[in-house]
C-alpha positions in Angstrom: -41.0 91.6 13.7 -43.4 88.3 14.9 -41.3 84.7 15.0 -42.7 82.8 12.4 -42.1 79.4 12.7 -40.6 78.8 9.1 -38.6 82.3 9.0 -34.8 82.2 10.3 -34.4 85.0 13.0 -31.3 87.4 11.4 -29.4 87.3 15.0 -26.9 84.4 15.0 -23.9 83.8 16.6 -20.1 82.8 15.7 -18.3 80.6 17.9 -14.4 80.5 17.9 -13.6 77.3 19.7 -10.0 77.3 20.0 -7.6 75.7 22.4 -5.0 77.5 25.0 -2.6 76.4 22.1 -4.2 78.4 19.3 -5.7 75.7 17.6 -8.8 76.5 15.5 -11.5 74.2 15.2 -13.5 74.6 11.7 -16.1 72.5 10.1 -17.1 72.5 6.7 -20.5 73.1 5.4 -22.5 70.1 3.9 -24.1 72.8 1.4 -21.0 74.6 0.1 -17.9 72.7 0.9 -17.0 75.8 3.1 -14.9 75.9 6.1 -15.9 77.7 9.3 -16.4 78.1 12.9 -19.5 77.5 14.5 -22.5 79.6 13.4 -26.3 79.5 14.0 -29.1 81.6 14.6 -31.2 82.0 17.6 -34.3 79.9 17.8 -36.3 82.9 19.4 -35.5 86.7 19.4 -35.8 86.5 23.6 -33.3 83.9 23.5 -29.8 85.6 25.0 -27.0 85.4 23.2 -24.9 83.0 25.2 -27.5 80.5 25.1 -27.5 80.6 21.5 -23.9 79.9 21.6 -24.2 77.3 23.9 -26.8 75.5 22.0 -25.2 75.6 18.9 -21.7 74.6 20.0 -23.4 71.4 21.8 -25.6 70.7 18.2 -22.6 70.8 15.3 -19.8 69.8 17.6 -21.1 67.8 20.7 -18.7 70.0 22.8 -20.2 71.0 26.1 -19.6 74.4 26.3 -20.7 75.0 30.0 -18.2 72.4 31.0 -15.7 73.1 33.3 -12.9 72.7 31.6 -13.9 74.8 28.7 -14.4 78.6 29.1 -17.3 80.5 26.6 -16.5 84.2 26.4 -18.6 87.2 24.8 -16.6 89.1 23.1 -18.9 92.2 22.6 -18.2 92.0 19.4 -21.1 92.4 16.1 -20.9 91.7 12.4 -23.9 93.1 10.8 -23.6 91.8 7.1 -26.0 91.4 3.8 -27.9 88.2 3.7 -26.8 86.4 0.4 -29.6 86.3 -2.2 -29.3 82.8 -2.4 -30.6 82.0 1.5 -33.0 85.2 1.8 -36.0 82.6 1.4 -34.8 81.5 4.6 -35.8 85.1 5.8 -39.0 86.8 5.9 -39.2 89.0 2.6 -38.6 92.3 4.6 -35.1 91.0 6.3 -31.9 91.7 4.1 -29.0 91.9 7.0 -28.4 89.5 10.0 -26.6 90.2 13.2 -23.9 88.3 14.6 -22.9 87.7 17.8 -19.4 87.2 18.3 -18.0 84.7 20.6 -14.8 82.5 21.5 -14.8 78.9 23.3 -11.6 77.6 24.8 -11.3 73.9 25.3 -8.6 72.2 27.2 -7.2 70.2 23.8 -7.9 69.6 20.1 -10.4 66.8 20.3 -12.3 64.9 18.4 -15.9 66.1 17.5 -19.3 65.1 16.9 -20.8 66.5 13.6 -24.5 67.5 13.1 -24.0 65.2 9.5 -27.0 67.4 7.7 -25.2 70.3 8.2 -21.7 69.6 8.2 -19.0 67.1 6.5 -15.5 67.1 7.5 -13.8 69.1 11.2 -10.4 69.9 11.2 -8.2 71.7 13.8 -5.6 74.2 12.5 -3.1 76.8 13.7 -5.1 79.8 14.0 -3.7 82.0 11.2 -3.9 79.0 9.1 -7.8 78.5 10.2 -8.3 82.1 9.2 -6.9 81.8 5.7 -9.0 78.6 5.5 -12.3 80.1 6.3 -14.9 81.1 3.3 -16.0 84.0 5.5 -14.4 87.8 6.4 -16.4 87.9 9.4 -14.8 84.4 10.7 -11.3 85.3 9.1 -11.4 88.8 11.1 -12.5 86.8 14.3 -9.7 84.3 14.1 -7.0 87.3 14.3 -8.3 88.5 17.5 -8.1 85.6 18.8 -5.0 86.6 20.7 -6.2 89.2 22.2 -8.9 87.3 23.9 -7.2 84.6 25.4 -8.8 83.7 28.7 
């Protein structure tokens, strides 16, 4: 498929930023009140996956992910899932499923954050299995629950 520049790629990531203590950061979504981790799509199909996570961890949160206090980890992990009908116009008309990329991000502390304000309202940090029963979405909810097992 050719990048158009008004088409959404359907490869994204997810971004568990969580601290050594469990702690789950979630923002909620300026367009449906929804609480999550940090998601976004790739702003070119030959950009890697870790960039992508990088980049959007720095734009909704201000968190430097590459810092050296915090450590990014690939998890291997992919949700393939159904586009919603109601964001396929974001999509060119042949793509129905997006892949996402799964990954976690542990900071030293909860801290304070810097939101992207179009996208998202409110941050909140929460005990993980609390952040997973707080998210909208399965895919973040089933990501949370790992997290234990992917402790750096």
């Amino acid at each position: 498929m050719s990048e158009h520049p008004s088409y959404k790629i359907p490869l994204s990531v997810l971004v568990v930023i969580h601290t050594p203590a469990l702690e789950v950061l979630l923002i909620r979504r300026t367009d449906s009140g929804t609480w999550q981790s940090v998601t976004g799509s790739k702003d070119a199909e030959h950009e890697d996956w870790r960039s992508t996570a990088v980049r959007e961890v720095q734009e909704e949160t201000g968190i430097d992910a590459l810092h050296a206090d915090c450590h990014l980890q690939d998890w291997g992990l992919e949700n393939v899932y159904a586009i919603y009908p109601h964001w396929r116009w974001r999509y060119h008309s042949q793509v129905s499923h997006n892949t996402e990329r799964v990954f976690g991000l542990c900071v030293p502390t909860a801290q304070s954050v810097q939101l992207h304000d179009k996208e998202h309202t409110a941050w909140q940090w929460l005990p993980w299995r609390d952040a997973a029963d707080t998210c909208f979405s399965a895919s973040n909810a089933e990501a949370i629950l790992m997290l234990p097992h992917y402790l750096p």
